[in-house]
C-alpha positions as CSV (number, residue, x, y, z in Angstrom):
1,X,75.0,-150.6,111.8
2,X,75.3,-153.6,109.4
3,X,76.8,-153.0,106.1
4,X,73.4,-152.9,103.6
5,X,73.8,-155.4,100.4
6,X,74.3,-153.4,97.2
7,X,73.7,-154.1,93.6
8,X,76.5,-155.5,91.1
9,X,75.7,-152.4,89.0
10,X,75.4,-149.0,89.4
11,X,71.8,-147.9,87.4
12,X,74.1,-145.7,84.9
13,X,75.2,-149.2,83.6
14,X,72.2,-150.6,83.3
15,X,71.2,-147.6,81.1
16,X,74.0,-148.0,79.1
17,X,73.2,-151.6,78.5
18,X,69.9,-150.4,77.6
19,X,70.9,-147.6,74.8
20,X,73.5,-150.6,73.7
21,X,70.5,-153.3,72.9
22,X,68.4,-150.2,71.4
23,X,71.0,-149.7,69.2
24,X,72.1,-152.9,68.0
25,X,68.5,-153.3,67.2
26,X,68.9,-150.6,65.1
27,X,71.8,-151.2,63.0
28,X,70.4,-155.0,62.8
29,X,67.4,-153.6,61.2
30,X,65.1,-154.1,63.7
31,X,61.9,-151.7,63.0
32,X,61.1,-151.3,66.9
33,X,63.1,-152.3,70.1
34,X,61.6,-152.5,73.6
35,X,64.1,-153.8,76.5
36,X,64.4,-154.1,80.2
37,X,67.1,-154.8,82.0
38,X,67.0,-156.0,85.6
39,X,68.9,-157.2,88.7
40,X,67.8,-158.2,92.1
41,X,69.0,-159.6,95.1
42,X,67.8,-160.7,98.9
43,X,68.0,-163.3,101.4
44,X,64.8,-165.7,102.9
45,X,65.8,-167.1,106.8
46,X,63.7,-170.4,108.1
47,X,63.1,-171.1,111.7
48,X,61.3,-174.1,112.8
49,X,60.6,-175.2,116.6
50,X,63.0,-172.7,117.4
51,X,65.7,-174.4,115.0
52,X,67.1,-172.5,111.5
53,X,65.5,-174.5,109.0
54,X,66.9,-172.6,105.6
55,X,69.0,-169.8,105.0
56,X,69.0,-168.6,101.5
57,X,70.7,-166.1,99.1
58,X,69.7,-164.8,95.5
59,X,71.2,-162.5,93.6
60,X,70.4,-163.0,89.5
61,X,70.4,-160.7,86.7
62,X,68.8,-160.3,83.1
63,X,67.8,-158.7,80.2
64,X,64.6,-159.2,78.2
65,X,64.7,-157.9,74.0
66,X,61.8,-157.6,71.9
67,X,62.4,-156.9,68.3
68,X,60.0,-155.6,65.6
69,X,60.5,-156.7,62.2
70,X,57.3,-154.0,60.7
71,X,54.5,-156.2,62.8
72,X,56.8,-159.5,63.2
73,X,57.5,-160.2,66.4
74,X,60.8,-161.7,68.6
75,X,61.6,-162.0,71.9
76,X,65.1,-163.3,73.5
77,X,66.2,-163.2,76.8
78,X,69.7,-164.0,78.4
79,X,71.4,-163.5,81.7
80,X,75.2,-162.3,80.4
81,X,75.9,-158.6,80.3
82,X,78.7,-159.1,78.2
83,X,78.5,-156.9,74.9
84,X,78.7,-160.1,73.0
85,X,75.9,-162.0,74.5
86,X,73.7,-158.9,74.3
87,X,74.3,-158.7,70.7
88,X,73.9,-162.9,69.9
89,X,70.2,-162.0,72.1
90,X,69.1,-159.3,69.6
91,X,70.5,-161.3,66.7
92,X,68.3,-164.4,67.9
93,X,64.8,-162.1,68.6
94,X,65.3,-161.0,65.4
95,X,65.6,-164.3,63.6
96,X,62.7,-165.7,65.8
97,X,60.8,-162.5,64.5
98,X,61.8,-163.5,60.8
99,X,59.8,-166.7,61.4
100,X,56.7,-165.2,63.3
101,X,53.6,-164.1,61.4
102,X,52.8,-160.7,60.7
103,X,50.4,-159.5,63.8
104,X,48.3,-156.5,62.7
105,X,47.9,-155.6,66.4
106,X,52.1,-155.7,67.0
107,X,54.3,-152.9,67.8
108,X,55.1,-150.4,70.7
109,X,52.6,-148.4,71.8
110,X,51.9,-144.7,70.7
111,X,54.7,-142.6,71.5
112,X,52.4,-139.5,72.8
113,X,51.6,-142.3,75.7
114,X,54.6,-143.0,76.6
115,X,56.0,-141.8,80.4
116,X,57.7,-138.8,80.3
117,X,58.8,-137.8,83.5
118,X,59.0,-140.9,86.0
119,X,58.6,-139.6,89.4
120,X,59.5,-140.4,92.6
121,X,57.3,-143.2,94.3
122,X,59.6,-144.1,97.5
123,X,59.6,-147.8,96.2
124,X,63.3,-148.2,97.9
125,X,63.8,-149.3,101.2
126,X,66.8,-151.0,102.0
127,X,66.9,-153.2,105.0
128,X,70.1,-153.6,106.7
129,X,69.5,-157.2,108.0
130,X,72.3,-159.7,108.9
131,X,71.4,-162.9,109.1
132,X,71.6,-163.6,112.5
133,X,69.5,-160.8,113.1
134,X,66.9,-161.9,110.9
135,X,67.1,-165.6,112.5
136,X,66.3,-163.8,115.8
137,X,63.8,-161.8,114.8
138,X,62.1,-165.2,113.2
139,X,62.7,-166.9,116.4
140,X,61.3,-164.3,118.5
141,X,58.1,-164.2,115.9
142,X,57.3,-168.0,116.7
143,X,58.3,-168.1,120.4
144,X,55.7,-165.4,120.6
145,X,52.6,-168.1,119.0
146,X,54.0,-171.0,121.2
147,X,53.7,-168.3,123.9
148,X,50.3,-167.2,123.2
149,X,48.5,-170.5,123.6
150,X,49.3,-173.7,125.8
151,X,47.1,-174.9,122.6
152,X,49.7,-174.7,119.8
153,X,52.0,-177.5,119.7
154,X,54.1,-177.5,116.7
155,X,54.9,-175.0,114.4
156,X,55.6,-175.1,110.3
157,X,58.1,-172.3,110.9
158,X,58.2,-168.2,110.9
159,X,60.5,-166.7,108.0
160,X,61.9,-163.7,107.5
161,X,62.6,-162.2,104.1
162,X,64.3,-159.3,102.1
163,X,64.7,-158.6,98.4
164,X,65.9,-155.7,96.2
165,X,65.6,-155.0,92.8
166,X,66.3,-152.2,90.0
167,X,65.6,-152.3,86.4
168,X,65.9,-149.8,83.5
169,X,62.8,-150.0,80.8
170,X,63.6,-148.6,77.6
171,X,62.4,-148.7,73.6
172,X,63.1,-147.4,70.6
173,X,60.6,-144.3,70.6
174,X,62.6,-142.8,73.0
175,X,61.3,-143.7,76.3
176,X,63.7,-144.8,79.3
177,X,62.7,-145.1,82.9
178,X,63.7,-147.2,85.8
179,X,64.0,-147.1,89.5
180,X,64.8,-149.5,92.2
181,X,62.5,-150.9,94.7
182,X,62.2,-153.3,97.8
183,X,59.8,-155.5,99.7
184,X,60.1,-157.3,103.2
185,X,58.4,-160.1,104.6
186,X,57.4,-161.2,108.2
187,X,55.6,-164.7,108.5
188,X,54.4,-167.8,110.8
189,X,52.7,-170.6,110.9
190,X,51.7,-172.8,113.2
191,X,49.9,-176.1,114.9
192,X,47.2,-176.4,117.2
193,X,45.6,-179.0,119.1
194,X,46.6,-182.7,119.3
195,X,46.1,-185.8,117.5
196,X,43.2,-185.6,115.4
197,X,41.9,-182.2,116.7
198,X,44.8,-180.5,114.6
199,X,44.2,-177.3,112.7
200,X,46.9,-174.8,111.3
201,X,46.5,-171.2,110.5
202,X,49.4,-168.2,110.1
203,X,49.7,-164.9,109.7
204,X,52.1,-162.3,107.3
205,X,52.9,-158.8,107.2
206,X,54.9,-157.1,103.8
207,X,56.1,-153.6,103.0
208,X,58.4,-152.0,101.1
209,X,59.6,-150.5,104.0
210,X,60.7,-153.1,107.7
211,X,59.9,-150.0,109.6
212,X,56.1,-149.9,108.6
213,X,56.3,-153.7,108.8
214,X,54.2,-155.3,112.6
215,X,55.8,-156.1,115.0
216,X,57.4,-159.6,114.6
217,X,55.8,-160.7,118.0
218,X,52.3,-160.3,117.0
219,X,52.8,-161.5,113.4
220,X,53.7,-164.7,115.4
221,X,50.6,-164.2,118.4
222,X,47.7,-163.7,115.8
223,X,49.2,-166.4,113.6
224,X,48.1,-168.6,117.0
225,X,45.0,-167.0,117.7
226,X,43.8,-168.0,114.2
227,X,45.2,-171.6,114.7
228,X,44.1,-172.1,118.2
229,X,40.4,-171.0,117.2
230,X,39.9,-172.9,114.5
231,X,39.7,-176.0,117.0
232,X,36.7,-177.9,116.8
233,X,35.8,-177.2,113.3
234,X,32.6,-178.8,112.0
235,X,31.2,-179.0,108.7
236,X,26.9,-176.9,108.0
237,X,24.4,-178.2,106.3
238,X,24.0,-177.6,102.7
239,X,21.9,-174.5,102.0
240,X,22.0,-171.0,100.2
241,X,23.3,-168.4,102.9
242,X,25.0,-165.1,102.9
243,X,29.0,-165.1,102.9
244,X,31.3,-162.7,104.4
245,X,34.6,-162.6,102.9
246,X,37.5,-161.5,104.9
247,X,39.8,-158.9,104.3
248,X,42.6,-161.6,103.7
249,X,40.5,-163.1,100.7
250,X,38.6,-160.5,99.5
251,X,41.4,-159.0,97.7
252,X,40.5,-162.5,95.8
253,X,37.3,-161.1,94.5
254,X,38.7,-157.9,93.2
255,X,41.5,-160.5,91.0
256,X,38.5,-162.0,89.7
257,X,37.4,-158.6,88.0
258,X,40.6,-157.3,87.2
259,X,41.2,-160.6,84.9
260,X,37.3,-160.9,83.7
261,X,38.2,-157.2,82.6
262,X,41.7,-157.4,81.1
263,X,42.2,-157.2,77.8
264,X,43.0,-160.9,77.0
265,X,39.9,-162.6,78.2
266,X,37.9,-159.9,76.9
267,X,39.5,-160.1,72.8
268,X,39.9,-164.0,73.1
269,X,35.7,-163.6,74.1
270,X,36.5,-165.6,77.3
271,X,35.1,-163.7,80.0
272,X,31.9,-162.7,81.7
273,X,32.1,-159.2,81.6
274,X,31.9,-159.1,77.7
275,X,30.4,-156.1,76.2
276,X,29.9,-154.8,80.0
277,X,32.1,-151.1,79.9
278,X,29.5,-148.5,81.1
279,X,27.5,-151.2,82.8
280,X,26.2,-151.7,86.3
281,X,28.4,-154.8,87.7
282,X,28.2,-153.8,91.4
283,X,25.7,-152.1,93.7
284,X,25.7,-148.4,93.2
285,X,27.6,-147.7,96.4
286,X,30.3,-149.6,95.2
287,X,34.0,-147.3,93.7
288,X,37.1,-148.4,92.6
289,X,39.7,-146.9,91.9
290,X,43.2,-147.2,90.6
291,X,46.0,-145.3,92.1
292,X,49.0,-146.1,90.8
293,X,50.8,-143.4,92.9
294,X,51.1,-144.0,95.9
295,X,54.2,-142.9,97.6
296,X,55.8,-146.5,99.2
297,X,52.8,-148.5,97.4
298,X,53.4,-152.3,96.8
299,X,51.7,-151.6,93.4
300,X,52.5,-148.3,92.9
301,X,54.6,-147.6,89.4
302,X,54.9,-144.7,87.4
303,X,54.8,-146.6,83.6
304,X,53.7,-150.0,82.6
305,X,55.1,-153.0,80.7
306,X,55.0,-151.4,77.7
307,X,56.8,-147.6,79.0
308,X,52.8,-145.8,79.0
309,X,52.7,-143.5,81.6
310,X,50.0,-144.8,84.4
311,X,46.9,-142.6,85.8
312,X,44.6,-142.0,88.3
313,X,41.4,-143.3,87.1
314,X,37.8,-144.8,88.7
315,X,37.4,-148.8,87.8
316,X,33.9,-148.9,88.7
317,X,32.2,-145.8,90.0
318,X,28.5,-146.0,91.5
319,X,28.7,-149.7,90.8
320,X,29.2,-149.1,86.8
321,X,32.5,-150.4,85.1
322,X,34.2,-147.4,83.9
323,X,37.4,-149.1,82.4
324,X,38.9,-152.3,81.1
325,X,42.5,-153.1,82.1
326,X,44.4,-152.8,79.0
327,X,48.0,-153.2,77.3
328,X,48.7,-151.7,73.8
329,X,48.3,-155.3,72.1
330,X,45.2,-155.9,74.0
331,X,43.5,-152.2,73.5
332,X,44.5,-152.8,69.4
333,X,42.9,-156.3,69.2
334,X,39.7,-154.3,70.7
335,X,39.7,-151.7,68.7
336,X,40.7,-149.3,71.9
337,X,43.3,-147.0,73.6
338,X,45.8,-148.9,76.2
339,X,45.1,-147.7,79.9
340,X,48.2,-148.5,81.3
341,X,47.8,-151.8,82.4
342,X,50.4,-154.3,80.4
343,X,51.6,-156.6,83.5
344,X,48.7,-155.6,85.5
345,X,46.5,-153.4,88.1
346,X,48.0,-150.8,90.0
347,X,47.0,-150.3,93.3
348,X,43.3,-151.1,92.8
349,X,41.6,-149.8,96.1
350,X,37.8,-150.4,96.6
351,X,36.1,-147.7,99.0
352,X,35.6,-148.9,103.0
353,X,32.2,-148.5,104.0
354,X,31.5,-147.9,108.0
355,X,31.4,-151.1,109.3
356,X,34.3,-153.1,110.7
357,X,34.4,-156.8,111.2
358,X,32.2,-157.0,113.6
359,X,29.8,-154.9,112.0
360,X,29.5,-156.7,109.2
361,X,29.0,-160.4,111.1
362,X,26.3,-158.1,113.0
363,X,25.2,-157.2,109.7
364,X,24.7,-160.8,107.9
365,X,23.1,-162.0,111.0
366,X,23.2,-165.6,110.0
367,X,25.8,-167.0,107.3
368,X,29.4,-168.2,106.4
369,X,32.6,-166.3,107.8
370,X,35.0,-167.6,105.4
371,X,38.5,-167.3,106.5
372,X,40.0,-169.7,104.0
373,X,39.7,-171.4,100.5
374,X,40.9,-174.2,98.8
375,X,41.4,-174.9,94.8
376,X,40.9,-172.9,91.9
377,X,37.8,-173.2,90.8
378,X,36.7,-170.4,88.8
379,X,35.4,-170.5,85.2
380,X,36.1,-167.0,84.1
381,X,33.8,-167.5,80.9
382,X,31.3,-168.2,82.3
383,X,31.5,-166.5,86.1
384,X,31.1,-170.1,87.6
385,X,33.1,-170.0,91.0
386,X,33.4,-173.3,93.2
387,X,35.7,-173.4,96.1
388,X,36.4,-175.6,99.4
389,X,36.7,-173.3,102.0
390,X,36.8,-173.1,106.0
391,X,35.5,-170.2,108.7
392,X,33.3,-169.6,110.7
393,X,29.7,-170.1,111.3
394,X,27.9,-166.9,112.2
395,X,24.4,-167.0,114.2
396,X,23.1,-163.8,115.6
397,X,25.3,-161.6,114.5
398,X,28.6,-163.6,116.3
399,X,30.6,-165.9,115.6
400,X,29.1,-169.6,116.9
401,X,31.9,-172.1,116.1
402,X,34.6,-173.0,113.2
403,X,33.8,-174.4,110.1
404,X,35.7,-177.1,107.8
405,X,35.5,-179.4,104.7
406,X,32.9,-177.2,103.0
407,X,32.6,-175.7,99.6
408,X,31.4,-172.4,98.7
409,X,29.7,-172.1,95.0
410,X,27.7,-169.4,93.1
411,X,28.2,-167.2,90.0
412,X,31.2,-164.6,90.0
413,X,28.7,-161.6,87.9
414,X,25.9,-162.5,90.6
415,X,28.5,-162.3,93.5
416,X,29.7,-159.0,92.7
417,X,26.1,-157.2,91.8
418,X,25.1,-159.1,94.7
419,X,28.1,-157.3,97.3
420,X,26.0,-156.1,100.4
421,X,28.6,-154.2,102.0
422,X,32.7,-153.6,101.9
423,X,34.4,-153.1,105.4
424,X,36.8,-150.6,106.9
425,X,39.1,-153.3,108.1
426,X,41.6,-152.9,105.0
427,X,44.6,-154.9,104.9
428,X,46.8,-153.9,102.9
429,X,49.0,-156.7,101.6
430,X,49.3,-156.2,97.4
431,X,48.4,-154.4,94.7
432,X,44.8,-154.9,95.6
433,X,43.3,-153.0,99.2
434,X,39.8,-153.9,100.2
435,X,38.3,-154.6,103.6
436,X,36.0,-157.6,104.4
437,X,33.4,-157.9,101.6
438,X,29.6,-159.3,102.2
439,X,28.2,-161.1,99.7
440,X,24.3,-161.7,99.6
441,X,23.7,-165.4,98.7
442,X,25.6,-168.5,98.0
443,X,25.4,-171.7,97.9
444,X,27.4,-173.5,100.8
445,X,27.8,-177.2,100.3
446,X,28.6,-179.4,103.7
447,X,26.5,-181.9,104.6
């Protein structure tokens, strides 16, 4: 077996380094402390047309400070361990707190919130990859798309990549926790066609564990089934038609609400689900729910940014938002309790219905397959969404031929009370699992 990479520090020192900032702070007058201290490391392999395009290694290293002077504010950052640099770092939040304005809505959260006992999620993996090994394993990936189709003819590569990371959290009401955790990556993507009939597609698989990741072979074959039918894409005429987002997009839709619903857009005022907690914003046989304990889950986490311990909880249950996604700034400057959600969702899963993918094209009958989309056209205040997109025209329930150079538009709050169905056909890839998602109507702009 190949030696596994290990970190420069054991996790007792980065505790230590921790309690050391903490108590600096301290002794520096700093009313509150939080700080989180972190290293990482990994390495990212290239292959193109069967040739090692980059190899790369990173290995880096931090610590983050944020000092409270009552509800000033400071925050200071450096990359030296050394016990001098970590002192100059609180010494420098705290004069940039001496010069912030007094925030009503500053501080750590409540300390009743805070995690307590930090359990064991499986987030650590480590892979024991050389790099020759992972060159191989990215050249057998894209032989196995040139392989799949006499149809693909170049390639933009298949990559292979590992990181690792640990980090210790800590503040100054007594809360510490830490762990270390992985992820792994599989990609390719690839050319098919000739001359002007060109289209490119790929295809991905990540885990936090390279056992549970696919097999690099068809990682590589349906990045060239994707490719190879895209071929002979056309544009549709303009009209208002049902769309069926796939499982490899749809995860887009459940972003939108998660940041319509954070705490940010909703105290600044800019977002379209203001004033909606306890209001229908999906169908009623539409639940989500966040779980942010999942054993091995890419979003799984046992506190948040600011140490609160995370929970089970329903998002939206019978198609009625239940919960905002809040951090103890946000819940203050809205006058509610933090849900555990500084730095973001955890696993946010929406429940499958019975139909797969097929099912659901059966399902819409007549409409857009979309597959892919371009831009970032979203307003979030007021729900407007506009973006190019390519797929798949869908007549009689199949699929009739590829579609290109179109943009999708409609209204974010209308597209989500206006979901028709949610798939079985999960993929899960982040932080956010759905299936395919149909949505009833929108407008599809060709020619």
């Amino acid at each position: 077996m190949p030696e596994v990479a290990s970190f420069s520090y054991p996790f007792a020192t980065l505790q230590q380094l921790a309690e050391d900032v903490l108590k600096h702070a301290r002794e520096k007058g700093a009313t509150a402390c939080e700080v989180d201290v972190s290293e990482g490391f990994g390495q990212s392999v290239g292959v193109r047309c069967d040739e090692v395009e980059t190899i790369e290694f990173n290995r880096d290293k931090g610590v983050g400070i944020t000092v409270y002077s009552g509800q000033c504010k400071g925050y200071a950052s450096t990359s030296d361990f050394s016990p001098q640099a970590l002192r100059e770092t609180v010494e420098a939040a705290l004069d940039i707190a001496r010069f912030t304005a007094a925030d009503d809505c500053a501080g750590l959260a409540d300390a009743e919130l805070m995690a307590r006992d930090c359990r064991d999620l499986d987030l650590y993996h480590p892979w024991a990859l050389t790099v020759e090994d992972a060159i191989e394993t990215a050249r057998r990936c894209e032989q196995a798309a040139f392989a799949a189709s006499p149809l693909v003819s170049n390639s933009e590569g298949a990559s292979i990549s590992t990181q690792q990371a640990q980090f210790v959290a800590a503040n100054s009401l007594g809360f510490v926790g830490g762990y270390p955790t992985s992820r792994h990556y599989i990609s390719c993507s690839v050319i098919a066609g000739e001359n002007d009939g060109m289209q490119r597609d790929d295809w991905y698989t990540t885990h936090r564990d390279a056992a549970q990741l696919d097999d690099p072979l068809r990682v590589g074959r349906i990045a060239a089934e994707r490719a190879v039918a895209r071929l002979g894409g056309r544009k549709v005429r303009t009209g208002e038609f049902p769309v069926l987002f796939e499982a490899t997009l749809a995860g887009g839709l459940l972003g939108s609400l998660v940041h319509a619903a954070s705490g940010g857009a909703l105290y600044r005022k800019s977002s379209f689900l203001l004033d909606h907690l306890g209001k229908r914003v999906m169908p009623e046989f539409v639940n989500i729910g966040e779980r942010p304990h999942i054993k091995c889950g890419l979003g799984s986490a046992s506190f948040d940014s600011d140490g609160v311990a995370t929970r089970d909880r329903e998002v939206v249950s019978g198609g009625i938002l239940q919960g905002y996604f809040l951090s103890a700034y946000t819940a203050r400057k809205l006058g509610m309790q933090t849900t555990g959600n500084a730095g973001g969702s955890h696993n946010l899963i929406i429940e499958p219905g019975d139909l797969d993918l097929d099912g659901l094209l059966r399902k819409m009958n007549r409409g857009l397959l979309v597959t892919e989309l371009l831009g970032q056209g979203v307003n979030y205040v007021t729900g407007d969404y506009s973006r190019g997109a390519a797929g798949y025209w869908v007549e009689n329930g199949s699929i009739a031929y590829p579609v290109e150079e179109i943009t999708i538009a409609g209204n974010l709050k209308a597209m989500l009370a206006g979901i028709v169905a949610v798939g079985n056909d999960v993929l899960v890839r982040g932080s956010k699992q759905t299936g395919s998602i149909l949505v009833d109507r929108m407008t599809v702009a060709g020619e």
